[in-house]
N, C-alpha and C positions, 0 to 999 in steps of 0.2 A: 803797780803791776809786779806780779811775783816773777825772780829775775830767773826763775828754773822752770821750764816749760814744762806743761801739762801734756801728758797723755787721757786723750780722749776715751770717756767710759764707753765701754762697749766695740774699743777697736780690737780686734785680734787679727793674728795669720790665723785666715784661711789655708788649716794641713789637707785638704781637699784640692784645690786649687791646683792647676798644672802650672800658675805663675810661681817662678823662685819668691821662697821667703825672704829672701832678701831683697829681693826689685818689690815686693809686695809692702817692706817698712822703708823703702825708700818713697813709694807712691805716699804713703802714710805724710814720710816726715814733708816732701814739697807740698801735698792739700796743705797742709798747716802752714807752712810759708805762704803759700801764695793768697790763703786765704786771709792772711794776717795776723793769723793766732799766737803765730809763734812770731817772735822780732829780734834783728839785729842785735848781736849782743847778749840774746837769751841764751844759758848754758843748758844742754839737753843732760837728761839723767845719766850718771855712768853706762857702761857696757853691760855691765854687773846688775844694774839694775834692769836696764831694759829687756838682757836677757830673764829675769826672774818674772817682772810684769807682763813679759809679753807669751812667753816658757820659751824659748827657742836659744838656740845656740851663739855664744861669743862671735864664733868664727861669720855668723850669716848676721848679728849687728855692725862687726866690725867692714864688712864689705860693703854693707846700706852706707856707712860714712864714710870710708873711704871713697867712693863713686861720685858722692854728695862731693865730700872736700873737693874731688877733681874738677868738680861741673862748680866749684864756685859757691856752695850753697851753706856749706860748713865750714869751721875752721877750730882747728886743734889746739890749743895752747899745752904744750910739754908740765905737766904736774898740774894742772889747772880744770884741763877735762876740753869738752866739745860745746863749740857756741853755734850760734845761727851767726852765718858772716854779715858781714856788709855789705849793701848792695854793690856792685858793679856796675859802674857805669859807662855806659857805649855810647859813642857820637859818631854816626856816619859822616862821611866828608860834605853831604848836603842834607842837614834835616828838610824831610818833607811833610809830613803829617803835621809835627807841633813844632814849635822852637824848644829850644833846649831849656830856657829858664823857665816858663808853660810847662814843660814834663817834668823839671825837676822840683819845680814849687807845688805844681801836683801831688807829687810823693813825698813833700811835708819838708823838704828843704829850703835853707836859707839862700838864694845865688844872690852874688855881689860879682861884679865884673871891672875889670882893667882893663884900659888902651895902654898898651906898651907901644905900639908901633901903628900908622897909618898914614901910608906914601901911595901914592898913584905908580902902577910899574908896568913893565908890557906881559903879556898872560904868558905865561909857558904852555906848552903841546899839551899838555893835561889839563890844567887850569881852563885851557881853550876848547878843551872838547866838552867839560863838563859844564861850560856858563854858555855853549854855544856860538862862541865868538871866534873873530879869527883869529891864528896865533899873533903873540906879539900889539896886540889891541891893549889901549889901554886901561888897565882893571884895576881896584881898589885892593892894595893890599893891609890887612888888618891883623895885628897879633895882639892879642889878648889872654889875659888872665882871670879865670873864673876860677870863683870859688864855692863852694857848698859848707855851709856849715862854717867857715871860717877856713875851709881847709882847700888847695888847691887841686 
């Protein structure tokens, strides 16, 4: 796979459009993420270039990435240029829909997991409200170390 992502034939800003040019090569760059095209790691063409392929101005590429960078989506390396970040990953305090190693072997990683700790203790007021117990019941406590990829 070529490590400099493509720009798709036939995308252009819509100078028509009452949507900003710049939310408009943002909707661009996330279709391509979300739809796979572009991965983790891929470095996106310069400013310099996207302004020239796409015609439109530094000032409205540079705000598409920065927006991106904030939400997570991109990430800057200083002399290096613009990559697709790495996913993020979020674990609510109770997975409901899948477990965790299920969604993240899903999305093509490796999980290995650690027992560092598992003692029987009495719940705390939180603990208690979210497992439906009453406080101070005795609940399994478990600390564990997951990894992805090798990586904690």
């Amino acid at each position: 796979m070529d490590n400099i992502v493509q720009i798709r034939d036939g995308f252009i800003i819509d100078k028509e459009s009452p949507i900003p040019y710049y939310h408009q090569l943002k909707i661009y760059i996330l279709g391509e993420i979300d739809a796979g095209k572009w991965v983790a790691q891929q470095k996106l063409p310069s400013e310099a270039e996207l302004c020239e392929l796409l015609h439109i101005s530094r000032t409205v590429v540079r705000q598409a990435i920065k927006e991106l960078q904030n939400e997570g989506y991109l990430a800057t390396e200083k002399g290096k240029g613009t990559f697709v970040a790495r996913p993020k990953i979020i674990e609510g305090f109770v997975q409901i829909l899948m477990g965790f190693q299920e969604d993240m072997e899903s999305r093509g990683f490796k999980v290995t997991t650690h027992i560092l700790k598992k003692e029987l203790t009495p719940a705390p007021r939180r603990v208690a409200e979210e497992l439906k117990v009453e406080v101070d019941s005795p609940v399994i406590l478990l600390s564990r170390l997951r990894k992805l990829n090798g990586e904690p």
